[in-house]
N, C-alpha and C positions, 0 to 999 in steps of 0.2 A: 851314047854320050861321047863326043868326038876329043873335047879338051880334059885333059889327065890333069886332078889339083893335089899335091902333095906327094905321097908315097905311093908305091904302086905293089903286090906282093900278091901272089897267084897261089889259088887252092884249089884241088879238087871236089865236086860236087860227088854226094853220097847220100843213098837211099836209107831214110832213117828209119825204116821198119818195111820189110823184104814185103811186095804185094802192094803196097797201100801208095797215094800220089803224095807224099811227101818227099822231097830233099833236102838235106841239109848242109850247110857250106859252115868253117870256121872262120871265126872273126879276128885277126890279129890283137892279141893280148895287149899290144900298145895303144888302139884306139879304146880299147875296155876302159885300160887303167888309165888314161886319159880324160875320158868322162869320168868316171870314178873321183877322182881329182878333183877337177873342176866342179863337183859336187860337195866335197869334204868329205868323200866316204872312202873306207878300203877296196879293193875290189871284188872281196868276198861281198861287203855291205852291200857292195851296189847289186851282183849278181843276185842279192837276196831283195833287192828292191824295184828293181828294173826290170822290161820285159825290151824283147827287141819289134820292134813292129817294121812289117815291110808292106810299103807304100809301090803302086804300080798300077797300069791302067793306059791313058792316053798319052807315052810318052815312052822314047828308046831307054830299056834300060829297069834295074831297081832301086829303092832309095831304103835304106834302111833309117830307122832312127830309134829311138831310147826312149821309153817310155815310161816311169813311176808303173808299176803293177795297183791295181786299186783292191780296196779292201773285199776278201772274199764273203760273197755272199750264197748261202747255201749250198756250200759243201764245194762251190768251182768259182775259179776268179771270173770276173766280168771281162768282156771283149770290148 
C-alpha cells in the first residue's frame, strides 16, 4: 500500500501462543473508540460485540475491518 491516509503509529508483531502460526499485533485504542462511536456503543460494548476480521489474498498488504460477532451457535461463534 504505497499512499498513507490518516494517522500512522508502529507496533510490534507478537506470537500469541508460543509453537502455534498465530501473531498478533495491537490496534490503536483511537480507531477502537472511534468505531465504537460511530456505532452508539462504549468501547467495552463494542469489544463485547464486534469481532476484527482480516481480509488479505491478491493484493499488497492487510485490511482489517469490524465486524458484528453473530449469534453463537452450539457452543462456538460462527466464522
Amino acid at each position: 500500500m504505497s499512499q498513507m491516509v490518516g494517522y500512522r503509529k508502529i507496533y510490534r508483531l507478537r506470537t500469541a501462543v508460543p509453537g502455534k502460526k498465530c501473531i498478533e499485533v495491537t490496534f490503536p485504542y483511537e480507531v477502537v473508540e472511534k468505531e465504537a462511536r460511530s456505532k452508539g456503543l462504549t468501547v467495552d460494548e463494542f469489544l463485547n460485540s464486534f469481532q476484527a476480521v482480516c481480509e488479505y489474498d491478491n493484493f499488497e498488504g492487510v485490511v482489517y475491518k469490524f465486524e458484528k460477532i453473530e449469534a453463537e451457535v452450539g457452543g462456538g461463534k460462527q466464522q
